[in-house]
Structure formats: C-alpha cells, structure tokens
C-alpha positions, -999 to +999 in steps of 0.1 A: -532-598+491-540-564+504-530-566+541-562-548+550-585-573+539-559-602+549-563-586+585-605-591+578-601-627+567-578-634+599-603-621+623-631-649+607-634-682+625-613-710+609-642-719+585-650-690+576-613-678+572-611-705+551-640-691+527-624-656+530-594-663+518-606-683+488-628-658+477-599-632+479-577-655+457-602-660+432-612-626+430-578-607+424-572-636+399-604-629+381-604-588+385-561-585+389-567-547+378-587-540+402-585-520+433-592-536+464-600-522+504-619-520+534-649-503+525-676-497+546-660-521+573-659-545+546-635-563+516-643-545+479-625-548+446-631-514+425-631-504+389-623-468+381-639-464+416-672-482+409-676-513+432-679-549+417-678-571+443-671-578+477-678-600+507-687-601+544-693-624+570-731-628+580-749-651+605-756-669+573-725-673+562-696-655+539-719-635+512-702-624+481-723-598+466-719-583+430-732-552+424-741-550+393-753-591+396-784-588+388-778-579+354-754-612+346-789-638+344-768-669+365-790-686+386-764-690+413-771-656+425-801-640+444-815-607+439-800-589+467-816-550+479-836-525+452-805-517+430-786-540+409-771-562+432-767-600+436-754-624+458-745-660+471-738-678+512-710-694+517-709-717+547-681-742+534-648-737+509-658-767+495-691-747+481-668-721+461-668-736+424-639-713+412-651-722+377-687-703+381-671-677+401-645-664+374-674-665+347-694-641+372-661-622+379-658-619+337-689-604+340-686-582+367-658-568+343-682-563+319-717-558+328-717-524+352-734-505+369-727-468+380-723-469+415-699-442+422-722-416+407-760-430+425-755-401+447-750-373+420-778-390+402-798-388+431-803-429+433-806-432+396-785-458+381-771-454+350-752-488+327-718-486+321-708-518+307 
C-alpha cells in the first residue's frame, strides 16, 4: 500500500482504521493500475491523472466517493455535489460488501468522467469512458 495513505489510515480511530484499510485493499485490487496519493489531504486512486475514487473520514463516517458515480445507476450510492460524483458512509467494516464494491470499481474503470481537464473546460465535463 502506498505509505502515504497507510500513514492516513493509521491516524483514524481503530474503527475507522479498520474501514480505511479495507477500502484501500479492495480498491488497489479492483483498480491495480492505478495511481494512488494524498490528494487534497486525502486518499485518491488516478487514471491517466483523472480521479476515480477516493475516501475520507467524516463525522458520518468513512465516505468513499466515485467521481464519475453517478453515471454507474447502483442504488448503493448517493448523488454527491453538482458534478458526476457519488458516494457511500462507512461506519463499520462489516458494511463494506467487497462483492458490490469491485463491480462499482469495474465501473469506475469504465464509465469516466473528465476531471483533470474541468478547469480548461471551464467546469464543463466532458465523457471519457
């Protein structure tokens, strides 16, 4: 695991360590070509530069967020911002069904949005995928 985001997931309480961790195994299992970091103070996986997904710990909970989740029609996720983006709480490990998260992560492979480039376009999103 990237040691960045290992050193995010240690600072968590035990719970939501717990939660961290998972989602970052399941993740680079789902998306192993991705690139992952610290971005914006917070764990991201990157294709080509473009975010996919990502999580941070919330008084909610962990939330996993998909940027382009919107467009993958699973009723798991909520409608998260003005964009494109999705997401799901976490408050328990026991919540994370690894089975509906790597069909979301196949689809964050192939359902994208252009992220990197909102600013060029001015906020205008453009599909990639």
């Amino acid at each position: 695991m990237n040691e960045e985001i290992q050193a995010y997931n240690d600072k968590q309480d035990a719970i939501y360590k717990a939660i961290c961790n998972r989602l970052a195994d399941e993740i680079n299992r789902g998306l192993p070509e991705a690139e992952s970091k610290i971005w914006h103070a917070h764990p991201v996986w990157f294709l080509d530069g473009n975010p996919i997904t990502g999580y941070d710990k919330l008084k909610t909970g962990v939330r996993l967020l998909f940027w382009s989740g919107q467009s993958f029609d699973e009723p798991g996720l909520q409608k998260e911002g003005s964009f494109k983006a999705a997401e799901i709480h976490y408050n328990s490990v026991d919540e994370i069904n690894s089975e509906e998260l790597q069909r979301w992560l196949a689809k964050a492979h192939n359902i994208q949005w252009d992220y990197k480039n909102i600013v060029k376009r001015k906020g205008v999103l453009e599909r990639l995928k």
